[in-house]
C-alpha positions as CSV (number, residue, x, y, z in Angstrom):
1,X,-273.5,-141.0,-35.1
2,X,-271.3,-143.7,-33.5
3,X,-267.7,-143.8,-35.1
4,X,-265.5,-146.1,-33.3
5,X,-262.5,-148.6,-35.2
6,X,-264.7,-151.4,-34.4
7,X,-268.2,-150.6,-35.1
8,X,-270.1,-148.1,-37.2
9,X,-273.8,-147.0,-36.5
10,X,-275.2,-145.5,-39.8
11,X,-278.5,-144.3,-38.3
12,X,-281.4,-143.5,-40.7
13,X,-279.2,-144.9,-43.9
14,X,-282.7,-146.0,-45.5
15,X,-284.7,-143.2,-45.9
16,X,-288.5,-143.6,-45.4
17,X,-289.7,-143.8,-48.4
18,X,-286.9,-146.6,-49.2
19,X,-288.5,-148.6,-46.6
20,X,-291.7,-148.1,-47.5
21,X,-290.8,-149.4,-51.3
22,X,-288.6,-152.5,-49.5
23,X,-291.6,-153.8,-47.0
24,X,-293.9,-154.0,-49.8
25,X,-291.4,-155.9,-52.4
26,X,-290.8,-158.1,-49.0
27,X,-294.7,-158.9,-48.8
28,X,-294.8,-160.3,-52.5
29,X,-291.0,-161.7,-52.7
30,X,-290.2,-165.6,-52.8
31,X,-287.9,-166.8,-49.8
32,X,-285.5,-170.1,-49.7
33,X,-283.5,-171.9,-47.3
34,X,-280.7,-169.9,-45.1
35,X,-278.6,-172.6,-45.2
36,X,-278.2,-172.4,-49.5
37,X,-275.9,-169.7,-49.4
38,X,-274.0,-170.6,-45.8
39,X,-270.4,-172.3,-46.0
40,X,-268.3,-174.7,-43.3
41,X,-269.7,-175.0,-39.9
42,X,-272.6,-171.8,-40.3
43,X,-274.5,-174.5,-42.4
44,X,-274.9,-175.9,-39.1
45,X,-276.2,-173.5,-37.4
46,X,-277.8,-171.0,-39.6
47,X,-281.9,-171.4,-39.8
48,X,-283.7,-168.5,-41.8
49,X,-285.4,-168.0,-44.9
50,X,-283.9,-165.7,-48.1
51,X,-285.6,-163.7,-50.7
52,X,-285.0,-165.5,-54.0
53,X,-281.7,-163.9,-55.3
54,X,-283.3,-164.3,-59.4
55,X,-286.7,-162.8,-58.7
56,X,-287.3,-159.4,-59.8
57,X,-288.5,-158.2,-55.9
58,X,-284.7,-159.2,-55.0
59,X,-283.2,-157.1,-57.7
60,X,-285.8,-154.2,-56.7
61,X,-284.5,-154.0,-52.9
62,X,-281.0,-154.4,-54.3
63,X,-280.7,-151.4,-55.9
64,X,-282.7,-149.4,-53.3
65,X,-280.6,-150.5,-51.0
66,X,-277.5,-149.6,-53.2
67,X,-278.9,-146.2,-53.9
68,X,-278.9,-145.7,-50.0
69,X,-275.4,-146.6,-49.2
70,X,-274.5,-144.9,-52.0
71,X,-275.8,-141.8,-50.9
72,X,-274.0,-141.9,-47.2
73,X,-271.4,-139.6,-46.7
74,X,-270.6,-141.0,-43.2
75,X,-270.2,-144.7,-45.0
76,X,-267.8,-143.9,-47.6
77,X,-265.7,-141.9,-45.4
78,X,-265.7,-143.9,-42.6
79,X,-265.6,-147.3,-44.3
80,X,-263.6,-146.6,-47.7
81,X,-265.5,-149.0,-49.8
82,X,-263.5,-150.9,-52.5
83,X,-266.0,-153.6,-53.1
84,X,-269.8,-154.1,-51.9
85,X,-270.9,-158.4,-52.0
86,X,-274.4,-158.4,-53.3
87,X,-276.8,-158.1,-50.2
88,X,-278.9,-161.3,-49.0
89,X,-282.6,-160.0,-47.2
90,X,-283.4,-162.4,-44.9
91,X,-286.4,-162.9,-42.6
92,X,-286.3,-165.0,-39.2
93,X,-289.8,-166.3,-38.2
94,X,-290.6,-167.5,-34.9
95,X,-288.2,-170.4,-33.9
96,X,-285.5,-169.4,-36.2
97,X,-282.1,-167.7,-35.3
98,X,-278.7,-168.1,-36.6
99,X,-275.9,-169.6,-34.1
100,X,-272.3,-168.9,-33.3
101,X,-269.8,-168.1,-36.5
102,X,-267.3,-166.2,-38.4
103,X,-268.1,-165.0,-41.1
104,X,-266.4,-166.7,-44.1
105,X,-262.6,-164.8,-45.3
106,X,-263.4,-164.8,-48.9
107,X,-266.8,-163.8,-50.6
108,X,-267.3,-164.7,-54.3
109,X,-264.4,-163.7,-56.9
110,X,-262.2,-163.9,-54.0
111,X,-263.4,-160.7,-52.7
112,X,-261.7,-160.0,-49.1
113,X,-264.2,-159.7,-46.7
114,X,-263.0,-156.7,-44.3
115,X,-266.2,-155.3,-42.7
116,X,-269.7,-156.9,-41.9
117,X,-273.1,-154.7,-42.7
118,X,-276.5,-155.6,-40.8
119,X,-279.5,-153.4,-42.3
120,X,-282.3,-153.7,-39.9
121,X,-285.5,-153.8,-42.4
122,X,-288.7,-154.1,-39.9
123,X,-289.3,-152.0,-36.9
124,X,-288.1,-153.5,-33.3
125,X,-291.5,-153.6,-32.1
126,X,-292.6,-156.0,-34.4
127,X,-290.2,-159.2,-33.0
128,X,-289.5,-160.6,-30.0
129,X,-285.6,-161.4,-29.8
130,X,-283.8,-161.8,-33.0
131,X,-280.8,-159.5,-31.6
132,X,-277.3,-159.3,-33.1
133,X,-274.7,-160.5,-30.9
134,X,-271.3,-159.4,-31.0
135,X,-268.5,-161.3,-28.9
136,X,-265.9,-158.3,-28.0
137,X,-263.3,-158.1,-26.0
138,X,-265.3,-155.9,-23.1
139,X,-268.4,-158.8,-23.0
140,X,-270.8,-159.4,-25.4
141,X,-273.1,-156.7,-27.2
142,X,-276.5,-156.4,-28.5
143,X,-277.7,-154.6,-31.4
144,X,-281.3,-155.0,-32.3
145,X,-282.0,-151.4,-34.5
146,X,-284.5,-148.8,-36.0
147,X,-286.1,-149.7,-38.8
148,X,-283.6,-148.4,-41.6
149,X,-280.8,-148.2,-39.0
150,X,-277.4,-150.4,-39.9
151,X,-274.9,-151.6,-37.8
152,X,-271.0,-152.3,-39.6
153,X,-268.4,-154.6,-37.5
154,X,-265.1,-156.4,-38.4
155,X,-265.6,-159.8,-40.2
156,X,-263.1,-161.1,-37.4
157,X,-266.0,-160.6,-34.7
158,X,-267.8,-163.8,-33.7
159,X,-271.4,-163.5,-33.7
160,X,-274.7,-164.5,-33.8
161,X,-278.5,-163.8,-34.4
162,X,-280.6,-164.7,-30.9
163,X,-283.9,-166.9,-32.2
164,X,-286.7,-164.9,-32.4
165,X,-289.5,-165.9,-30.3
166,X,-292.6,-163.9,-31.6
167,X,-293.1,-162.4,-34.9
168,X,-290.8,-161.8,-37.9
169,X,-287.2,-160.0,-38.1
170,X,-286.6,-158.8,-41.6
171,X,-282.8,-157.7,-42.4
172,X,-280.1,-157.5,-45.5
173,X,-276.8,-158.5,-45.0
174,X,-273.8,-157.9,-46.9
175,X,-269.4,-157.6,-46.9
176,X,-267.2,-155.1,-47.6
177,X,-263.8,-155.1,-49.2
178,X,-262.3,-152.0,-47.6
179,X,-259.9,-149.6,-49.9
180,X,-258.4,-149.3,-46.0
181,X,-257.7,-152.8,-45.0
182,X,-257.2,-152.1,-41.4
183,X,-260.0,-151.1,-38.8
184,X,-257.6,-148.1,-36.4
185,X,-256.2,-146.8,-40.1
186,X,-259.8,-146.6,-41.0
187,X,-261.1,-144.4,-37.7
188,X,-257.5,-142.2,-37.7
189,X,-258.6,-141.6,-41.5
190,X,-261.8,-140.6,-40.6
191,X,-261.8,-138.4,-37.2
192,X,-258.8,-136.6,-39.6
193,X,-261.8,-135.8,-42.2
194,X,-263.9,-134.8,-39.3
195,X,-261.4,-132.2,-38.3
196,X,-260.9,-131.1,-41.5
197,X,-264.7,-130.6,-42.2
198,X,-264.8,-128.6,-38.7
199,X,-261.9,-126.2,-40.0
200,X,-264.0,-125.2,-42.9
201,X,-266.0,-123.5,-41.2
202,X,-263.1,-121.0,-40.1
203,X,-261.5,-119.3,-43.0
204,X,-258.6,-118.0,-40.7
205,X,-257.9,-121.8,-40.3
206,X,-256.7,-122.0,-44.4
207,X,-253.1,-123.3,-43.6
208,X,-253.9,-125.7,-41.2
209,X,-256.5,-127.1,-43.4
210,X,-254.1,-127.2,-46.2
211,X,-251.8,-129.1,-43.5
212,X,-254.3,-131.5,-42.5
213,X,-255.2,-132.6,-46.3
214,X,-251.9,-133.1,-47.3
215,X,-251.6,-135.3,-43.9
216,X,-254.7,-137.3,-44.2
217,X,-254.4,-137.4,-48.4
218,X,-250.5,-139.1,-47.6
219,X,-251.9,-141.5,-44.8
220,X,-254.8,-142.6,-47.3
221,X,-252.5,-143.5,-50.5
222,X,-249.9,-145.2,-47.6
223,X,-252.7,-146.9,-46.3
224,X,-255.3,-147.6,-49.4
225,X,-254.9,-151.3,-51.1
């Protein structure tokens, strides 16, 4: 579990069985052009394949994949989703990569887009390259994940997908409107859970866990949007 105000790991967020039921509605699923759904200057740059958002195999691996998050404690307490942009399951083939870009402000209905989700699909082994890039402040940083691993970053990051130069990469992608618009209200919101979860254990601990609650409870409606 990696919990920072920049990046959450959600390892293991689709189960096996999910998977399993994803890679065989990817085998049979219709893919278009990247560049349908891309805005601005990623039109440029962006050179993948996407399932067919009106085919039923699209629709299948949507809700799968909403079942999952869903069912992740370590998401909702760490990311404080407000609103979920449907996913788009892309696949890179040799060749293909997406460049440099930001990721666009404003998603759909005008839905603030606070927090990026990668869900690797396809296990590492089975692609050469394809890695997530990350432009931070302490040097650039890879992320190229388990099969059913996810990675969450800050719209704000600049990024990019390295081509792939053997295989296929298979991913979703979506945004998230956060009920906690900023990223260090977010983590001080969560480590406070943590804490409070640890002091359950210890039943001689009830005031300070009545303490803590009412601290973290007042942060979250000072904080929440």
């Amino acid at each position: 579990m990696n919990v920072s105000p920049v990046y959450l790991h959600l390892k293991e967020l689709v189960s096996a069985e999910q998977l399993k039921q994803i890679q065989s509605l990817l085998a049979q699923a219709t893919y278009q052009d990247g560049k349908n759904t891309a805005t601005d200057q990623a039109k440029e740059v962006k050179n993948n394949e996407q399932m067919n958002v009106q085919s039923t195999e699209y629709l299948a691996v949507q809700q799968i994949l909403l079942t999952a998050i869903n069912h992740s404690p370590l998401f909702r307490n760490a990311v404080f989703p407000k609103n979920i942009y449907p996913f788009l399951v892309s696949k890179y083939t040799s060749g293909k990569g997406y460049g440099w870009h930001v990721d666009s402000p404003l998603m759909g209905n005008m839905m603030r887009t606070d927090i990026a989700m990668t869900i690797f699909l396809n296990d590492p082994s089975e692609y050469e390259g394809g890695e997530l890039e990350l432009q931070t402040h302490i040097g650039n940083t890879l992320y190229k994940l388990n099969a059913g691993d996810a990675i969450c970053y800050p719209c704000t990051q600049v990024h990019r997908v390295r081509e792939v130069l053997k295989g296929e990469r298979h991913v979703a992608v979506t945004w998230i409107e956060s009920q906690v618009k900023d990223a260090e209200e977010r983590n001080i919101l969560y480590n406070l859970f943590q804490v409070m979860n640890n002091l359950k254990a210890s039943p001689t601990h009830l005031a300070e866990q009545h303490s803590l609650q009412q601290s973290y409870s007042n942060l979250l409606r000072k904080w929440s949007m």
